[in-house]
C-alpha positions, 0 to 999 in steps of 0.5 A, a space after each residue: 053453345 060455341 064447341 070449344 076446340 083444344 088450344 092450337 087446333 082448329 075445328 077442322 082438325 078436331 073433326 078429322 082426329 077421329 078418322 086416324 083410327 080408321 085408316 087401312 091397316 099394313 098400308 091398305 090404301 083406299 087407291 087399291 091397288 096402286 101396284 102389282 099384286 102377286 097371286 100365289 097358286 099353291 100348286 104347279 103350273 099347268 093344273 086346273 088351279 093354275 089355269 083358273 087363276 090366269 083366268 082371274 088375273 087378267 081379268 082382275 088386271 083389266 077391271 083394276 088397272 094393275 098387273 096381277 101376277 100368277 106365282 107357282 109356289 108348290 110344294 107339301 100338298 099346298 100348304 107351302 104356297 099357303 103358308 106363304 100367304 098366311 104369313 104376308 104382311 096384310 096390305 092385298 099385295 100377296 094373295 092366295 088362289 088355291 083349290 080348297 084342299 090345303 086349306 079344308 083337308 090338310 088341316 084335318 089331316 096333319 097335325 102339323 099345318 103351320 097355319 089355322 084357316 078359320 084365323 089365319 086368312 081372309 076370305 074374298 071370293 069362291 069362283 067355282 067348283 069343279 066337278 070330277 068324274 068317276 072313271 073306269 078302264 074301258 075293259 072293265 066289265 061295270 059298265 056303270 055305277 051300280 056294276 061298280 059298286 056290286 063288283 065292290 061288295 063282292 068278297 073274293 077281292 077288294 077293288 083298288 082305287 088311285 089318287 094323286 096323293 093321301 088327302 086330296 080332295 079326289 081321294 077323300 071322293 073316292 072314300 066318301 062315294 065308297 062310304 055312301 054305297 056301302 062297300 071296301 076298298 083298297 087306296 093306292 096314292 101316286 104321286 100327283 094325277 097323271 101317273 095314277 090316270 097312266 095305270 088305270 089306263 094300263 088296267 093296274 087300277 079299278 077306279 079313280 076320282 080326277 077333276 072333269 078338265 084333268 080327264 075331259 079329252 080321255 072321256 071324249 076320246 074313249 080311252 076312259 069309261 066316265 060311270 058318273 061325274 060329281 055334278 049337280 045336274 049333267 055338264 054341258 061338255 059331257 051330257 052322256 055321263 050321269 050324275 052320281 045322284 042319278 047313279 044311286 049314290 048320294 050325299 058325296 058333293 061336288 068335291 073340289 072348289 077353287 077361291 081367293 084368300 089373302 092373309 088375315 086383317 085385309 081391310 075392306 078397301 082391299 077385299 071389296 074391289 076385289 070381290 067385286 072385280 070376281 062377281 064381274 069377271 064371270 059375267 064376261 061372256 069370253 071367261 064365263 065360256 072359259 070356264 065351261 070348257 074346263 068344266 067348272 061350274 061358276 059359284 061366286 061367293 064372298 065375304 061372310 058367305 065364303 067363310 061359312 063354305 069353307 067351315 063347312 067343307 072343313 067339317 064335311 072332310 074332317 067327317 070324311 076323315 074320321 068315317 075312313 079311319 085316315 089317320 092325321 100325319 104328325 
């Protein structure tokens, strides 16, 4: 039988009628990307997700062909930057990287984070977790973990530990490794790393949890006992300091991740060149090294798999929270 076509429209047209529904959303061509796209890092120059993310922009810019532009938007623990992201039109030229924190903790810390990550992003790719080591002053009589953690059952004074600030993700370590060996202690934030490393360093402080390329040259150099670092197996950079596992403590994790998000609705034609583009970059021998000098453990995920680690990091904080009796900030 002759298909019969709506008076003034050829078969062509017909056929091509059901394909309007299906272009890209917010202006998501199929050419992406046609133009420079902005990566926002959440936090200050210089930090590990800082440094990481230059990393991913040039290679994102050579296996794409388009600039990728690193902006620092810090401010509020990362969710001013991240906010910014959940809020940008849905077309792949605003992105997110950011280390898990805003989006894992804060959420489960603040009543007041003005976006929901489960709904508000779009996941494209973890590209590693990075580990953090567990460090003393080297005049500090525990000469290891187990030392450590006996000094911290004994009653006559609770151990104090730093952090660069409630609900980062190297407080809630110090917390979760707290829990698991069974002792108390007293939680001194600072505000940011450097300040809270300066007075372990001056013996003000007991302990404190940093990621492994924030505290890489004071191990190398001694000016720090490292007793174990948050790995699953020894780092390559570091072979002399045991994993917490080895240690005896178990169930803490890595503690930190870094990944790329972008507002929620990014259509296919953006996030598969993109997760693509991450899965290729890390085969680079020159960014594979990079990244193993800074200690990272290279972990690429994306799509679905990506989502499901960051629900799952979310719960694991949320409970981290609740064991620590953190209360949630307004």
């Amino acid at each position: 039988m002759d298909q019969i076509f709506p008076k003034g429209l050829t078969r062509r047209a017909c056929l091509a009628l059901p394909l309007v529904g299906l272009a890209p959303r917010g202006g998501q061509a199929a050419d992406y990307p046609a133009r420079p796209v902005t990566l926002i890092v959440p936090y200050a120059a210089g930090g590990t997700a800082d440094i990481l993310a230059r990393i991913v922009a040039e290679a994102f810019s050579t296996a794409l062909g388009q600039s990728f532009i690193v902006e620092n938007k810090a401010g509020a623990s990362g969710t001013i930057g991240s906010n910014a992201v959940a809020k940008a039109t849905d077309d792949g030229y605003t992105l997110l990287f950011s280390a898990g924190g805003p989006l894992t903790i804060g959420p489960n810390l603040s009543k007041g984070t003005p976006y929901r990550t489960a709904t508000d992003f779009t996941p494209i790719g973890l590209l590693s977790q990075v580990p953090s080591f567990l460090v003393v002053n080297p005049n500090n009589p525990a000469k290891s973990v187990a030392e450590l953690v006996a000094a911290g059952k004994t009653q006559s004074r609770k151990l104090h530990f730093a952090s660069p600030g409630v609900g980062t993700s190297v407080h809630l370590l110090a917390e979760l490794f707290r829990l698991e060996a069974g002792f108390e202690a007293v939680h001194v934030p600072y505000r940011g790393g450097a300040p809270a490393v300066n007075d372990l360093l001056g013996g003000h402080i007991d302990f404190l949890f940093e990621n492994v390329p924030q505290l890489m040259a004071q191990v190398t150099a001694k000016s720090l006992r490292a007793l174990a670092v948050t790995a699953p197996a020894r780092i390559a950079s570091a072979p002399d300091v045991p994993t917490l596992d080895e240690a005896g403590v178990g169930n803490v994790g890595v503690g930190t991740w870094y990944g790329l998000l972008g507002p929620r609705g990014l259509a296919p034609a953006v996030t598969t060149p993109l997760a693509r583009a991450l899965q290729k970059a890390v085969t680079e021998p020159a960014v594979a090294r990079r990244l193993a000098d800074l200690g990272a453990d290279i972990d690429v995920r994306s799509g679905d798999a990506f989502a499901r680690f960051i629900a799952e990091d979310s719960a694991r904080w949320k409970a981290t929270i609740e064991r620590a009796r953190i209360e949630p900030a307004n």
